[in-house]
Backbone atoms as SQL, in Angstrom:
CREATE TABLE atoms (id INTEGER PRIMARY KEY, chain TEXT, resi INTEGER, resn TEXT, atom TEXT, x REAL, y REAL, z REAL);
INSERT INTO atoms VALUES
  (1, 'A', 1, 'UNK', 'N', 116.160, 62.146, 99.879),
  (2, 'A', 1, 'UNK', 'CA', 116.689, 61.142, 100.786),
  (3, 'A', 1, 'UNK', 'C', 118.188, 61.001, 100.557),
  (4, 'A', 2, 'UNK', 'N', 118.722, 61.106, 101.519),
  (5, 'A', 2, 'UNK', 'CA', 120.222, 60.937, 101.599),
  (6, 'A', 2, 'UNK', 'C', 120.625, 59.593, 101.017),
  (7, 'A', 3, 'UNK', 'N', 121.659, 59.684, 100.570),
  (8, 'A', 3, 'UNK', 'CA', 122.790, 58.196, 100.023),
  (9, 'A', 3, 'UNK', 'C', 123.256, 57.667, 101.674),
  (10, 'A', 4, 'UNK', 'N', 123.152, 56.101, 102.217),
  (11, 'A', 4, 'UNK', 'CA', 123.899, 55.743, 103.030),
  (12, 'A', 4, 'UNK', 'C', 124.839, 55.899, 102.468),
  (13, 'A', 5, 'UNK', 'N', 126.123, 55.468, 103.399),
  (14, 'A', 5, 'UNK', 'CA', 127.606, 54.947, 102.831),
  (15, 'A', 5, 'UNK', 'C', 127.734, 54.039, 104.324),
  (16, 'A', 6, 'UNK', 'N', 128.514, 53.581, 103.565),
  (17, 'A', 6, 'UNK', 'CA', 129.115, 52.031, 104.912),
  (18, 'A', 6, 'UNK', 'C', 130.833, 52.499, 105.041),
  (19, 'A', 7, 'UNK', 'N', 131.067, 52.509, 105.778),
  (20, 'A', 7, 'UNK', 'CA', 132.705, 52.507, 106.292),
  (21, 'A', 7, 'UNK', 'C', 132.708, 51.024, 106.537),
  (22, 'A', 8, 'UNK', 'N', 133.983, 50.390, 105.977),
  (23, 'A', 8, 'UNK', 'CA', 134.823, 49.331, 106.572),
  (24, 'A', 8, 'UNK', 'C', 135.778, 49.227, 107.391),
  (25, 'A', 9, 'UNK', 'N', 136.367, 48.674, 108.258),
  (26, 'A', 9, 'UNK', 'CA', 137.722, 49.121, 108.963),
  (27, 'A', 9, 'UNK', 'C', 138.388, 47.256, 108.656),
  (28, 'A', 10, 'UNK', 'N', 139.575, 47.536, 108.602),
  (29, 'A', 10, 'UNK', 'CA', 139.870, 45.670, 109.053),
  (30, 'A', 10, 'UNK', 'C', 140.854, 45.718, 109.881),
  (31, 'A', 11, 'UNK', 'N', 140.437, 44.334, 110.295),
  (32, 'A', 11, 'UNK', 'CA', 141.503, 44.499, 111.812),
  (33, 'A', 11, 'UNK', 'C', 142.312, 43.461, 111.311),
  (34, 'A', 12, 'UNK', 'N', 143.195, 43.388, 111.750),
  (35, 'A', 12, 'UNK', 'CA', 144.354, 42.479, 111.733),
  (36, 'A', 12, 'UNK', 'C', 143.509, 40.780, 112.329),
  (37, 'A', 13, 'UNK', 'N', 143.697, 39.849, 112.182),
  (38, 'A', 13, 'UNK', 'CA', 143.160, 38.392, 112.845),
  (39, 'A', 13, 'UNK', 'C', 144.110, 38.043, 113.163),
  (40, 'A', 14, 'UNK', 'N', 143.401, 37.612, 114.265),
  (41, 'A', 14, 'UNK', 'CA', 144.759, 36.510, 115.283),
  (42, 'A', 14, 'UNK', 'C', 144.954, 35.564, 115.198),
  (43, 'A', 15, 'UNK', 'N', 143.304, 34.581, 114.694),
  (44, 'A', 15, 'UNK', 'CA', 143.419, 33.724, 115.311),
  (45, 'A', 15, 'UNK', 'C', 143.997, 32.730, 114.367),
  (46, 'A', 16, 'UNK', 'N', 143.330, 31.540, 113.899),
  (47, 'A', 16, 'UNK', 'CA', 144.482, 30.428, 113.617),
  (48, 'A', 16, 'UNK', 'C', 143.645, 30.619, 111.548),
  (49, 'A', 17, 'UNK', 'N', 144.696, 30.171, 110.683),
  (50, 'A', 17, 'UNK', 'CA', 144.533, 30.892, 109.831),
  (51, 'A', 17, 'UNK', 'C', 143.937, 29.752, 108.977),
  (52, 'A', 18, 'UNK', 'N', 142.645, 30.097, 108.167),
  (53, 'A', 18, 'UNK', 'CA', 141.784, 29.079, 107.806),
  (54, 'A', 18, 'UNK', 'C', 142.555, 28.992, 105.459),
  (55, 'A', 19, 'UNK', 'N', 142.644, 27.946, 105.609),
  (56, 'A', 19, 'UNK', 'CA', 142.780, 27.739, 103.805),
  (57, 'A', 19, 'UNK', 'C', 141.452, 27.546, 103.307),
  (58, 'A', 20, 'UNK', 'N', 141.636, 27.982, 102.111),
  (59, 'A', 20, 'UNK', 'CA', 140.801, 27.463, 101.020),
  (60, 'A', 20, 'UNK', 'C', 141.032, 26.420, 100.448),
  (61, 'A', 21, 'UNK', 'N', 140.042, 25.428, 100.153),
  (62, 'A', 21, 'UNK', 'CA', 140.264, 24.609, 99.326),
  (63, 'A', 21, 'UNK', 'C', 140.391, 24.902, 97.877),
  (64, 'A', 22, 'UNK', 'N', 140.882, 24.576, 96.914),
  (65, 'A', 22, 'UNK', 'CA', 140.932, 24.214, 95.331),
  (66, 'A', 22, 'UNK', 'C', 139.890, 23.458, 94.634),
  (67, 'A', 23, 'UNK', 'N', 139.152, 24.186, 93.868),
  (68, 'A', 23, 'UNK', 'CA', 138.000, 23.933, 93.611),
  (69, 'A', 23, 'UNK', 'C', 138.375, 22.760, 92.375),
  (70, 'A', 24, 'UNK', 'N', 137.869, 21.696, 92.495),
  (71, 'A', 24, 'UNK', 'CA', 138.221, 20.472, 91.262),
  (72, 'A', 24, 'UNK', 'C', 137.620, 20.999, 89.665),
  (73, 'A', 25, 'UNK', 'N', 138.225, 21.015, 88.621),
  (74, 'A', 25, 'UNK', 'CA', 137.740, 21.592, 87.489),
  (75, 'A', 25, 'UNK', 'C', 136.538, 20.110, 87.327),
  (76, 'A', 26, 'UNK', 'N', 135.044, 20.454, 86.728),
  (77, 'A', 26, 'UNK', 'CA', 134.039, 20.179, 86.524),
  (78, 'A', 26, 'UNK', 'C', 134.199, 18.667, 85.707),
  (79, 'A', 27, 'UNK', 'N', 135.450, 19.118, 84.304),
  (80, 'A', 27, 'UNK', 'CA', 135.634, 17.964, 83.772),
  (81, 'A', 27, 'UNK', 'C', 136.279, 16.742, 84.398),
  (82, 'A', 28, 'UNK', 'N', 136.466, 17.060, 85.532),
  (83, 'A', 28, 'UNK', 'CA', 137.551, 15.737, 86.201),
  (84, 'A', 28, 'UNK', 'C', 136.505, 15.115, 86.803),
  (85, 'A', 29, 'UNK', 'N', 135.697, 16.334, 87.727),
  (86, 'A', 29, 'UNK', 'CA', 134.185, 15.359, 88.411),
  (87, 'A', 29, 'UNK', 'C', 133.503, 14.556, 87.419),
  (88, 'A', 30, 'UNK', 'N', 133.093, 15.136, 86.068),
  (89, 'A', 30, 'UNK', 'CA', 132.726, 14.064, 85.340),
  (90, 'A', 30, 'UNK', 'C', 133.311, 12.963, 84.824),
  (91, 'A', 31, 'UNK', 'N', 134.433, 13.118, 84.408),
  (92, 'A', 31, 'UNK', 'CA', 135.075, 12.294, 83.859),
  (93, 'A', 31, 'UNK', 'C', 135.387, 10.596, 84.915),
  (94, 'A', 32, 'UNK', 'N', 135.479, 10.952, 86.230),
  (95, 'A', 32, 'UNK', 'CA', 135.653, 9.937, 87.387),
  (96, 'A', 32, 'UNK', 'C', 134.020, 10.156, 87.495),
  (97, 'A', 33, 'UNK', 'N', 133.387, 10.338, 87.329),
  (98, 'A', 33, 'UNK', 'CA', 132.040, 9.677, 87.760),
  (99, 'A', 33, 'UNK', 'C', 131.283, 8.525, 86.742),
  (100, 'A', 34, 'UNK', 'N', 132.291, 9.256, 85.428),
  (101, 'A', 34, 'UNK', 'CA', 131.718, 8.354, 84.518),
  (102, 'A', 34, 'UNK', 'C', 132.192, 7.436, 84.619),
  (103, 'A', 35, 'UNK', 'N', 133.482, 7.133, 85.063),
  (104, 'A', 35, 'UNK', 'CA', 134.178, 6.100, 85.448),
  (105, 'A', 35, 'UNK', 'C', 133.977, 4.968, 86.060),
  (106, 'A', 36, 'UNK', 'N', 133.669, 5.803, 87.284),
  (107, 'A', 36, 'UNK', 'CA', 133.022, 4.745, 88.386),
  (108, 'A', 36, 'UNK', 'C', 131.411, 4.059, 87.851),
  (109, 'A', 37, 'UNK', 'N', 130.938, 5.184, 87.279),
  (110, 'A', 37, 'UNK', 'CA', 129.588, 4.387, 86.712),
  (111, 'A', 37, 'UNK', 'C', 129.654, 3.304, 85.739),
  (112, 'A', 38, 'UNK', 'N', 130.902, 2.885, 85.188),
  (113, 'A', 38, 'UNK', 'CA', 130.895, 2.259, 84.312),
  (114, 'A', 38, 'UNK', 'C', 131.501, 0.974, 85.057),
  (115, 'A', 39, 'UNK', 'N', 132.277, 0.881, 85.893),
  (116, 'A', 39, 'UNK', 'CA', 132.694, 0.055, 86.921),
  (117, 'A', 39, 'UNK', 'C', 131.934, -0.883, 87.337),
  (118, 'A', 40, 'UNK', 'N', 131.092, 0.355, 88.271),
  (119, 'A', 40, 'UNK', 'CA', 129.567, -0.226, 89.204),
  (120, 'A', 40, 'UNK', 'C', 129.135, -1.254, 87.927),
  (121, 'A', 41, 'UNK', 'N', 128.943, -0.107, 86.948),
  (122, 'A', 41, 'UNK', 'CA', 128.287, -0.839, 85.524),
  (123, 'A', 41, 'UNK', 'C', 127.959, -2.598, 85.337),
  (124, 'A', 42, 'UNK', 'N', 129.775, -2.352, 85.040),
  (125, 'A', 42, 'UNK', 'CA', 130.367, -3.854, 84.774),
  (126, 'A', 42, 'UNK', 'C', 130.768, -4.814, 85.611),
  (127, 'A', 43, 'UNK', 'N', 130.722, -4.244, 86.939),
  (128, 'A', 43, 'UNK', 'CA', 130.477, -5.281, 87.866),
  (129, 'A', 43, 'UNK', 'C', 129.417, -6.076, 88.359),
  (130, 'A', 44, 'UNK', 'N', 128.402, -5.289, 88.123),
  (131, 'A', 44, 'UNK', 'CA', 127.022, -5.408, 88.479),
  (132, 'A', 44, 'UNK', 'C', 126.545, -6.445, 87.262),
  (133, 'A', 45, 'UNK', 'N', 126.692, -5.902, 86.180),
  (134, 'A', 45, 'UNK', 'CA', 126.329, -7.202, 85.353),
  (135, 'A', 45, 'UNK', 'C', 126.884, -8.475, 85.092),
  (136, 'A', 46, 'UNK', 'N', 128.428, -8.483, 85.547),
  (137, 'A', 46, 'UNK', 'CA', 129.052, -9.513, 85.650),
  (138, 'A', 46, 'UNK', 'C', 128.517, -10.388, 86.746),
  (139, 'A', 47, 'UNK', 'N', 128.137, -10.074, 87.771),
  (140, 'A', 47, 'UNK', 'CA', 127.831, -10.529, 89.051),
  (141, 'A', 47, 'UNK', 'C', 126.415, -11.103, 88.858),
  (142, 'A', 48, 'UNK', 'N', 125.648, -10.195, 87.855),
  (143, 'A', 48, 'UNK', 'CA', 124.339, -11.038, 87.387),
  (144, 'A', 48, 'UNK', 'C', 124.496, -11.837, 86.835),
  (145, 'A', 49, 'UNK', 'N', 125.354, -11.671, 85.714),
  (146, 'A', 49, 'UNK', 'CA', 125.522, -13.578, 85.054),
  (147, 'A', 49, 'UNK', 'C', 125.866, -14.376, 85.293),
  (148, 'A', 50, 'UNK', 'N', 126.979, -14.217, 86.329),
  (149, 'A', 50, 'UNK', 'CA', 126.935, -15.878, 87.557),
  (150, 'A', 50, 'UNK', 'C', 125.976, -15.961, 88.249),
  (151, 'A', 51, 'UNK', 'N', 124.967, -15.061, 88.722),
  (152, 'A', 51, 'UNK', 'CA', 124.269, -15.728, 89.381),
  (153, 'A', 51, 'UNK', 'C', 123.358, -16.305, 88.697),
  (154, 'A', 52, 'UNK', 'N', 122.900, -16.019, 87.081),
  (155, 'A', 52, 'UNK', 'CA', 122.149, -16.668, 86.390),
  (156, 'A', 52, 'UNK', 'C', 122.555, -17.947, 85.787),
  (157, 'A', 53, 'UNK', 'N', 123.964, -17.742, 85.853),
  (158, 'A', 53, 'UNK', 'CA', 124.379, -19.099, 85.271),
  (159, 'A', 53, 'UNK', 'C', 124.334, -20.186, 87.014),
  (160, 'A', 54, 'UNK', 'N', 124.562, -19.470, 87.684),
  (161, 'A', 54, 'UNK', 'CA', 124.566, -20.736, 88.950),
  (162, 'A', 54, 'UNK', 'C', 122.668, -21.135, 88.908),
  (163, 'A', 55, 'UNK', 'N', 121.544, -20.324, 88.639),
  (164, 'A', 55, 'UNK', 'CA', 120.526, -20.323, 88.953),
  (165, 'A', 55, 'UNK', 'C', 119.922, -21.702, 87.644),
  (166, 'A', 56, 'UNK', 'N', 120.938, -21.860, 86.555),
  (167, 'A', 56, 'UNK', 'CA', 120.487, -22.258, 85.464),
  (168, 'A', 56, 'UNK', 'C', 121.073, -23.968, 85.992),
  (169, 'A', 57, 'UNK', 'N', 122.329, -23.963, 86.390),
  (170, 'A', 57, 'UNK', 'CA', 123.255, -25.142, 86.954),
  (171, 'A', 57, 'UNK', 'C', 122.292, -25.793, 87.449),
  (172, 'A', 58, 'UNK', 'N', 121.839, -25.022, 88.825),
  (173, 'A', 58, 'UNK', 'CA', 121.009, -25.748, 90.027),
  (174, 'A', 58, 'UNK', 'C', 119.626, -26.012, 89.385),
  (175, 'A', 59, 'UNK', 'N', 119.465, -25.449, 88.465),
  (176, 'A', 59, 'UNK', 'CA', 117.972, -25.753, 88.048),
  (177, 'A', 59, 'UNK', 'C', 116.747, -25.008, 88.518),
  (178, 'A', 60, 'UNK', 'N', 117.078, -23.498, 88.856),
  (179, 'A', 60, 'UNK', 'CA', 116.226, -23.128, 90.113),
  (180, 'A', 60, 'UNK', 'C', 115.132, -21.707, 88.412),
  (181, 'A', 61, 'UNK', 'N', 114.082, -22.426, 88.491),
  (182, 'A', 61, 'UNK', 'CA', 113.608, -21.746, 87.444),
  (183, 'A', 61, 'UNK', 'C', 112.897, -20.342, 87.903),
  (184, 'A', 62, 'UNK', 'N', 112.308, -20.133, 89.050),
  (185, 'A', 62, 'UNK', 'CA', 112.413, -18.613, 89.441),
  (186, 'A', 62, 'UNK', 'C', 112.977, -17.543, 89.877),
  (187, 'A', 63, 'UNK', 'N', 114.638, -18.780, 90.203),
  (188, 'A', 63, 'UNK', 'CA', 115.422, -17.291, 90.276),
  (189, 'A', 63, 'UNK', 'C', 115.918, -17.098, 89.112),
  (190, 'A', 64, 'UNK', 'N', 116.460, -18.116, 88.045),
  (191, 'A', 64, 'UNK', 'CA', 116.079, -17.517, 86.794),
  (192, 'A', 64, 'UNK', 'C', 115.411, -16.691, 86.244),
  (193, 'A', 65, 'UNK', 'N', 114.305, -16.738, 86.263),
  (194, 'A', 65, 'UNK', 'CA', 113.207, -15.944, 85.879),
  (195, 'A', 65, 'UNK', 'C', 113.187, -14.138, 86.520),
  (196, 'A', 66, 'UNK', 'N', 113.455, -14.379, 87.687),
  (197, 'A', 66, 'UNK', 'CA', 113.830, -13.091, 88.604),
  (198, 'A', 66, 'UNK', 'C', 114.999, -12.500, 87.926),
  (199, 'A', 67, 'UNK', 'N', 115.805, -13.279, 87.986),
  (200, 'A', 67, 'UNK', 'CA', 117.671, -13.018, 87.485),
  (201, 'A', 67, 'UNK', 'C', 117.534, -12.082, 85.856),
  (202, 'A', 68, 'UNK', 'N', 116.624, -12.777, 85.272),
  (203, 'A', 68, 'UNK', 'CA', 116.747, -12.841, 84.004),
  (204, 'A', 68, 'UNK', 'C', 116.105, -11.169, 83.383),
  (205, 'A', 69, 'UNK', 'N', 114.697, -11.021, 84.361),
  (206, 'A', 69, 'UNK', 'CA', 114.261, -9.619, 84.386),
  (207, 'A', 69, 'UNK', 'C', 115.375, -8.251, 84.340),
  (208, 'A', 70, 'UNK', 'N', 115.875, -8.787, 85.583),
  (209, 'A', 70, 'UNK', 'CA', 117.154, -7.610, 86.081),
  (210, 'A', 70, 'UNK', 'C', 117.888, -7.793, 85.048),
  (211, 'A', 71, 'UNK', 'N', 118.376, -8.788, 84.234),
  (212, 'A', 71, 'UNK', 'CA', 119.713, -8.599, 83.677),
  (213, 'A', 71, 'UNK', 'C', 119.038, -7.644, 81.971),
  (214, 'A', 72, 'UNK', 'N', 117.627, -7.780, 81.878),
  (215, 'A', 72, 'UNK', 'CA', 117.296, -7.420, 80.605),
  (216, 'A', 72, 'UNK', 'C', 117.741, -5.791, 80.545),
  (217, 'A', 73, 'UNK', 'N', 117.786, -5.441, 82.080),
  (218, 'A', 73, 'UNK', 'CA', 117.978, -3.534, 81.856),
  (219, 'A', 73, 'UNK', 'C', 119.430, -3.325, 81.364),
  (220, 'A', 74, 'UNK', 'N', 120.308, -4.163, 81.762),
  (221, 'A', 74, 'UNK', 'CA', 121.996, -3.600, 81.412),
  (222, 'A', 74, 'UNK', 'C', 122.237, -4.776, 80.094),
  (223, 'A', 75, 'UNK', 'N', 121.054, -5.064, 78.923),
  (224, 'A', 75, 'UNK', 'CA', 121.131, -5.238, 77.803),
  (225, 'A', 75, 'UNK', 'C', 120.307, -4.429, 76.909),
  (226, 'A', 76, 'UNK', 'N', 119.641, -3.425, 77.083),
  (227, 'A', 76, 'UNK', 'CA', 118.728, -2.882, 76.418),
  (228, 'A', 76, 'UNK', 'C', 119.368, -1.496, 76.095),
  (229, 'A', 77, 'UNK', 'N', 119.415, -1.058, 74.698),
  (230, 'A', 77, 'UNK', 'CA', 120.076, 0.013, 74.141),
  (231, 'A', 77, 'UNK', 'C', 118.890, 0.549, 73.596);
């Protein structure tokens, strides 16, 4: 059985000329993701403890109780 072979030719392009993007090195994606996760992080739990402390003010003992569940995950190591 014979070997194919492929010929290429290239033509010149006319049309409108496309870039590449620059691929982001891996450590920067992580490094800003960890970032932002830590953000989200600390906002998110900040935002839970006023609402537990407003839930404790008003006296409201099941959103306490609700409040208090959620906040146990961003204390548990």
């Amino acid at each position: 059985m014979k070997k194919e072979k492929l010929v290429y030719r290239f033509y010149r392009y006319d049309g409108e000329v496309l870039y590449a993007r620059r691929e982001i090195p891996f450590e920067i994606i992580l490094t800003s993701r960890m970032i932002l996760d830590e953000l989200c992080f600390n906002w998110n739990k900040a935002k839970l403890i006023t609402e537990i402390d407003h839930a404790i003010e008003y006296g409201n003992k099941e959103a306490f109780l609700q409040l208090s569940d959620e906040y146990r995950n961003y204390i548990w190591e």
